[in-house]
Structure formats: structure tokens, C-alpha cells
C-alpha positions in Angstrom: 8.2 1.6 -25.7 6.8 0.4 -22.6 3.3 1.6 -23.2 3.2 0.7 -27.2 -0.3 -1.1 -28.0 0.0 -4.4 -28.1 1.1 -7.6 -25.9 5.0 -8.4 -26.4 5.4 -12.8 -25.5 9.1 -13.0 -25.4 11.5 -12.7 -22.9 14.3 -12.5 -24.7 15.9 -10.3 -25.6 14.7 -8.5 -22.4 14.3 -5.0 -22.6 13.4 -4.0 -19.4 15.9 -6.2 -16.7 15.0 -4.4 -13.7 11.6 -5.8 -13.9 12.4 -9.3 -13.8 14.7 -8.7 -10.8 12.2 -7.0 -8.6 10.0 -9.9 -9.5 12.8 -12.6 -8.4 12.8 -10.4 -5.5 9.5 -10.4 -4.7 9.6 -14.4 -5.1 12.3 -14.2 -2.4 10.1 -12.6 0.2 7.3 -15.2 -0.1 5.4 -15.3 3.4 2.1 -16.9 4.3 -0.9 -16.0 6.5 -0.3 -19.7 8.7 2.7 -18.6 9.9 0.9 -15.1 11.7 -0.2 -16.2 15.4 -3.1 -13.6 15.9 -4.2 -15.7 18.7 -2.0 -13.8 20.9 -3.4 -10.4 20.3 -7.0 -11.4 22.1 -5.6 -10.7 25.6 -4.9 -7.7 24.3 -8.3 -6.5 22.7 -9.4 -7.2 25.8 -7.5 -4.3 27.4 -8.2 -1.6 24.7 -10.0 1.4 25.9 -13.5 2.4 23.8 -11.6 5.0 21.7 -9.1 2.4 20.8 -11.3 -0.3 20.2 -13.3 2.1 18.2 -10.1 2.9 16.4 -9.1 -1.2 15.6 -12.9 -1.4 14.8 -12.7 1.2 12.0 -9.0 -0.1 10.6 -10.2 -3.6 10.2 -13.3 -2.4 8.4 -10.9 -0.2 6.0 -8.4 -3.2 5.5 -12.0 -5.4 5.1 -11.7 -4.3 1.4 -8.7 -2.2 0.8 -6.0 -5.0 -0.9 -9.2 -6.0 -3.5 -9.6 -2.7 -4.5 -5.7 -2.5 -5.6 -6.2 -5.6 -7.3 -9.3 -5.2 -9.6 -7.1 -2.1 -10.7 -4.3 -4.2 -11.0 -6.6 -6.5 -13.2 -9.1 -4.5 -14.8 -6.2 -1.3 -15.7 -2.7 -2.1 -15.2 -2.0 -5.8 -16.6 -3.0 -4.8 -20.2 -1.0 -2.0 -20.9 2.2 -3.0 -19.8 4.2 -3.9 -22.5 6.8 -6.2 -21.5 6.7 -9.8 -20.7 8.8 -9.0 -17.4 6.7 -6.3 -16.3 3.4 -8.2 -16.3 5.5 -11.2 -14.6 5.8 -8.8 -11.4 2.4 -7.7 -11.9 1.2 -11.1 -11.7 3.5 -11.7 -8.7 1.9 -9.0 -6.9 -1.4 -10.0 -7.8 -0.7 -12.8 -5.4 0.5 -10.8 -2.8 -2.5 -9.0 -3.0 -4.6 -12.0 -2.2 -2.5 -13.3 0.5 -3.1 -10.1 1.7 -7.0 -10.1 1.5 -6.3 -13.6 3.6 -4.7 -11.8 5.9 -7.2 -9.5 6.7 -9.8 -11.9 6.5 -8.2 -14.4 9.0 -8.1 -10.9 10.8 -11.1 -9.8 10.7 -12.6 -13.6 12.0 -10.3 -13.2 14.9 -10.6 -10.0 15.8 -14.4 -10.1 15.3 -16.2 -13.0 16.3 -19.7 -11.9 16.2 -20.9 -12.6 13.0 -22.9 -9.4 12.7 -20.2 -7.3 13.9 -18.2 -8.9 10.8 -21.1 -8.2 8.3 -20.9 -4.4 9.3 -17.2 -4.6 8.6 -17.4 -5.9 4.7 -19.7 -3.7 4.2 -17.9 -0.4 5.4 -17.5 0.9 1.5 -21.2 1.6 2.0 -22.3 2.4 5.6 -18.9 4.0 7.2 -18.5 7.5 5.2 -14.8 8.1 5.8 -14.0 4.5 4.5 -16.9 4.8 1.8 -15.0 8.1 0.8 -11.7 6.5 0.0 -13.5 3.7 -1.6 -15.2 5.9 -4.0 -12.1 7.8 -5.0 -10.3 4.8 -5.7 -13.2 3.7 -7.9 -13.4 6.8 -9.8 -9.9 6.4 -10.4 -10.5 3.2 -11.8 -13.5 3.6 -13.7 -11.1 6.8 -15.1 -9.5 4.2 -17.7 -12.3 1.7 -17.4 -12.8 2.1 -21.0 -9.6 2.5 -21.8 -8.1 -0.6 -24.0 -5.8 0.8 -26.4 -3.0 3.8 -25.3 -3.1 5.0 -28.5 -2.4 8.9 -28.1 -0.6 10.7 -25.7 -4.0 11.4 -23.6 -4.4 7.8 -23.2 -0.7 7.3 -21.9 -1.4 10.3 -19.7 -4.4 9.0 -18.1 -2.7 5.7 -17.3 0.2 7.1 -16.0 -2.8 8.9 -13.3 -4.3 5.9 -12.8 -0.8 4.1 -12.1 0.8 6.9 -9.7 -2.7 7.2 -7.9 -2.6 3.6 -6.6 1.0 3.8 -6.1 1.5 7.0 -4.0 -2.1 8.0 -2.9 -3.6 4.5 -2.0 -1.2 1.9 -1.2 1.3 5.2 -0.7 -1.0 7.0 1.5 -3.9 5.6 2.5 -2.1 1.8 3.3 1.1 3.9 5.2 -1.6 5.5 7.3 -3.2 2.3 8.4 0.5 1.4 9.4 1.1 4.2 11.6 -2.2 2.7 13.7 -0.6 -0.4 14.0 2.8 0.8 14.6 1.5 3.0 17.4 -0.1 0.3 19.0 2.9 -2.0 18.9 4.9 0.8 20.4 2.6 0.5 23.3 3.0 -3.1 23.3 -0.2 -4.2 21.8 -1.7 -6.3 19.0 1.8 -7.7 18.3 0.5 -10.1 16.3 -1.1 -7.6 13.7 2.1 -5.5 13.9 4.0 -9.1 12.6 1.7 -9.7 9.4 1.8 -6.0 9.1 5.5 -5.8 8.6 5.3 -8.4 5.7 2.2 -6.4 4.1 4.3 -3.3 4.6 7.2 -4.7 2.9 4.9 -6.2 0.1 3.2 -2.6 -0.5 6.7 -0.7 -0.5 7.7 -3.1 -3.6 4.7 -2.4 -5.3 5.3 1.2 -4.9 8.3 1.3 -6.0 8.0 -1.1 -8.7 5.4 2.0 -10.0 6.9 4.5 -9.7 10.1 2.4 -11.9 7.4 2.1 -14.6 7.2 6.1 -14.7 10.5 6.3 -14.0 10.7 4.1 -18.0 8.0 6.2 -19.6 9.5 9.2 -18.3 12.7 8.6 -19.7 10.8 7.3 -23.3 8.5 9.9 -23.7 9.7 13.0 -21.2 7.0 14.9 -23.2 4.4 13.3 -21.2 5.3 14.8 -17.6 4.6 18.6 -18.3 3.5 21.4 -15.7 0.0 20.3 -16.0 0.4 16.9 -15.2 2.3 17.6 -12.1 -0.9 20.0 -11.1 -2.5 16.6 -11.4 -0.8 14.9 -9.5 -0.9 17.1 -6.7 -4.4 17.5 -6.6 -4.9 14.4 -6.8 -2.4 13.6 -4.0 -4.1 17.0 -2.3 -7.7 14.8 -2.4 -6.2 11.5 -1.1 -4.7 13.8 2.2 -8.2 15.1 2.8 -9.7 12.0 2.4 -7.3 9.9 4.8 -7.8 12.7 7.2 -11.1 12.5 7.1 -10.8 9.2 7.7 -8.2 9.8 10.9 -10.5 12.1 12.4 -12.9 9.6 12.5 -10.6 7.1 14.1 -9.0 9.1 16.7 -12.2 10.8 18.1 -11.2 13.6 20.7 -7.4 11.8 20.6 -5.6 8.9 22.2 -2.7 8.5 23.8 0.4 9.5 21.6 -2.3 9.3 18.7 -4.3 12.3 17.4 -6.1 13.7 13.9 -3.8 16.3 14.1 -0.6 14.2 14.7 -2.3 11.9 11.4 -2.7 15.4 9.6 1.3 16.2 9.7 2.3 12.6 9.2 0.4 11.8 6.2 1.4 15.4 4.6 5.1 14.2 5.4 4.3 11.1 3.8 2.6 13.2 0.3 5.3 15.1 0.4 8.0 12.0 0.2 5.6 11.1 -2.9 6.1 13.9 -4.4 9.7 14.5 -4.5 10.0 10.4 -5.2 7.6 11.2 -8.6 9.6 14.9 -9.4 7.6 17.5 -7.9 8.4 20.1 -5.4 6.9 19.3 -1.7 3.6 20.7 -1.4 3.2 20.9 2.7 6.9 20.8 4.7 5.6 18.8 7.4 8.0 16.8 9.8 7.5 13.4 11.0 5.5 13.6 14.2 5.6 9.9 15.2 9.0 8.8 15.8 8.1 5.2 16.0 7.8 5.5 12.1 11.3 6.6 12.0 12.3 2.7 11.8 9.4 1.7 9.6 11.7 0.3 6.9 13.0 -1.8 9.5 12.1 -5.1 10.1 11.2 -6.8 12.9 13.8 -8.8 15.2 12.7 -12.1 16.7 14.2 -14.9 18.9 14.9 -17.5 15.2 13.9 -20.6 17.0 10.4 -19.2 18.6 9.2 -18.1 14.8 10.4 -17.0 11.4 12.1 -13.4 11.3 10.8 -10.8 8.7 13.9 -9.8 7.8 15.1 -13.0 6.4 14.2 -14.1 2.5 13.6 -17.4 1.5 16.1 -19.2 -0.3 18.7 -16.5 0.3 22.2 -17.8 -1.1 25.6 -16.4 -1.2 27.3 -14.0 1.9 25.1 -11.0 3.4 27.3 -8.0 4.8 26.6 -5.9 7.6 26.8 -2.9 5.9 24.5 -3.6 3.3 21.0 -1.3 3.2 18.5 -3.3 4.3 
């Protein structure tokens, strides 16, 4: 099974396909930081009001750290106890989309920051800022939850990874990475920062194939060990998912002060519960808030930009894409 001890080498025969296909996938959609012109958003930091430079200082501080977090877990916890050959091929894919990511931010955070003090503060948010700190250390004590962890020999091991797992997938780059969207998004509906909201649409796109490659991994252990998903490991989950909403809200509240225009902590509040709730039902579970969609500039999140072809690459395309592409396919 999937998570057996032990470290499988061959590829053949495969046993799990659908892994090796999101990772050719993944390949497809290679992108790189050069080709992000965040040049052109400094006219536009130069127009924000205080609450939404406050707001950009804050998100850029969070995203300071946020992809290395993912990928110490992917390291430290998730690499050794998949077993398949094809599964650790995607992790190892998206362990370089994690660091192009990191990249990304950084090159952001040099732009967007010039002041070398004012970029010292930002790194070091996990310790000074308390709504970022916050997240941080529930992602670390999710982490250090298998930390010692290096053999799924019973059934409590296997459960405890399959935490650690769906916690990165739907609570942190679920959750915490779809909020930090929404900030961009809602600028770029105000026509701002649209050079953040371009890298942002490759990051999203990255973080929605991780996801989902995640949750295919339960989807597998689920279906080779059903045993494992009982009643009290959905009452997990949901706390769990419960304590990530509180945390990101805390974190929103923070952001969005007294409120901005078209942007508020209570807006945040019913858009990430929406967003926990889509967790939910994507893991098994029964929604735990009912909340709607209050920001219909998310509505099209899953689709990608448009741009004029011969003035810079479109997101939507893939590289290397061969063969006929229909209209009615779901992109």
C-alpha cells in the first residue's frame, strides 16, 4: 500500500499512474520568476492609501516565509513516507515549485521594499508580527507532530500522517495561501499591483496542483485502508480546519484594520469559511459553516489570466503543449 514502510525504486510496473501524470503535468506548466515585470506595480504603491499599504506590508511579510514552511514539511515529513517511485517524482517536482516560489516572493519583497530595514522587519514577521507568528507556529506544530515519525508502522502512525498531509493541503496552502489570493485579487480588481496579480496566477495554479495532488494521496489510502477515516478523524479534521479559520482571521483583522474599500474582516471571515467548507466536502465531511462567497471577483479564480500573446507569455498556455485543444474543454 501506499504508505507501507519502506522505499519502492521501480517504476515499472507502476501502481499508482495518476501520479506520474500530474507530475508530467506539472512539468507542462513550468514558469519562471524573469518573466514577472513587477517593475510596473511601483507607480502603483505609490497610490495605495495607509490601510492598503499597511495591508501589502503585512502580505508580503506573510508570503516572506510561507512557501519554505510548505517545503521543510514537504522535506522533513511527506518525501519519506510516500511509497511509490511516481509519487515522490511529483513531490520532488513541487519541491521546485516551491522554491521558484520563495524566488518569487523574494524578488517581491526587494521590489516592493527597498529599505533594507523595512525588508529585515519582513523576514522576520514569524517572530515580531503575532497574526503571521500565529500561523507560523501552527504550521510548525503540525510539523514537529510527525517530526519523529520515521516508520508508519501502525495505524496511529498512518493517521497522524494523513493529519499532517491534509493540514498542509487544505488548511495552509488551502486556506491560509487562498486567503492571501483574495488580497491580491481584490487589488487587481481595482486595477492595482497587476504585476503581483500575474506571478500570483502561476503560484495559484501551482498551489491548486499540490492540493489536489493531496488530497489524491488520501483519496489512495482511503480507498486501501477505509478503516483509517472514522468519526474521530473527521472531528480532527474539522478542528483542525476550525483553528486554521481563526487563525487566518486573526490574521485578516489585522490586515484590513477598520475595512477598505470592497475589503473587510468580516467579508475575509465568510470567504475563508466558504473556502473550509469546499475542504471539507472535497476531504468527505459535511460543511461545518454554510457561508457564501462574498467576493465575486473570486468567482473566476480558476481562471486564468488573458493577455495580448505578443506583449508577454499568457498563463493559460503550457509549455510544450502538443496535439488539438477544444473549446469546450475545462480549463
Amino acid at each position: 500500500m501506499l504508505l507501507d514502510p519502506g522505499m519502492d525504486l521501480t517504476l515499472r510496473p507502476m501502481r499508482y499512474p495518476q501520479f506520474y501524470e500530474r507530475y508530467r503535468a506539472a512539468i507542462r506548466n513550468t514558469w519562471t520568476v524573469e518573466e514577472v515585470d513587477l517593475q510596473s506595480d511601483i507607480a502603483d504603491l505609490a497610490r495605495l492609501s495607509a490601510g492598503e499599504r499597511h495591508l501589502i506590508n503585512r502580505l508580503v511579510a506573510f508570503f516572506a516565509t510561507g512557501d519554505s514552511i510548505v517545503a521543510n514539511n514537504l522535506v522533513l515529513n511527506l518525501y519519506q513516507h510516500l511509497n511509490a517511485p511516481e509519487a515522490r517524482l511529483y513531490l520532488s517536482r513541487q519541491l521546485f515549485e516551491e522554491a521558484v516560489h520563495v524566488q518569487f516572493y523574494l524578488t517581491l519583497l526587494d521590489t516592493y521594499l527597498p529599505d533594507h530595514d523595512e525588508r529585515a522587519k519582513a523576514f522576520a514577521a514569524v517572530e515580531h508580527i503575532p497574526s503571521i507568528r500565529d500561523k507560523a507556529e501552527f504550521c510548525f506544530r503540525w510539523i514537529d507532530s510527525i517530526g519523529e515519525l520515521h516508520r508508519l508502522s501502525t495505524r496511529e502512525d498512518r493517521r497522524a500522517f494523513l493529519l499532517n498531509l491534509i493540514c498542509f493541503a487544505a488548511c495552509i496552502e488551502g486556506l491560509f495561501f487562498y486567503g492571501a489570493f483574495a488580497y491580491v485579487y481584490w487589488l487587481r480588481s481595482r486595477g492595482l499591483l497587476g504585476g503581483l496579480a500575474t506571478g500570483t496566477n502561476w503560484v495559484f495554479r501551482d498551489e491548486s496542483m499540490h492540493m489536489e495532488f493531496a488530497f489524491s494521496v488520501v483519496d489512495t489510502v482511503r480507498a486501501e485502508e477505509p478503516g483509517l477515516f472514522d468519526a474521530e478523524l473527521g472531528a480532527q479534521v474539522t478542528r483542525m480546519i476550525e483553528e486554521a479559520v481563526a487563525a487566518e482571521l486573526a490574521f485578516a483583522v489585522d490586515l484590513c484594520g477598520a475595512g477598505l474599500p470592497g475589503m473587510s474582516a468580516g467579508q475575509m471571515r465568510a470567504y475563508l469559511e466558504y473556502v473550509a467548507d469546499r475542504r471539507l466536502v472535497r476531504l468527505g465531511l459535511p460543511e461545518r459553516y454554510g457561508t457564501a462567497n462574498p467576493f465575486g471577483f473570486m468567482e473566476f479564480q480558476d481562471v486564468q489570466e488573458l493577455a495580448n500573446f505578443f506583449e508577454r507569455r499568457v498563463s493559460a498556455y503550457q509549455v510544450a503543449v502538443e496535439g488539438t485543444v477544444s473549446l469546450d474543454e475545462a480549463f
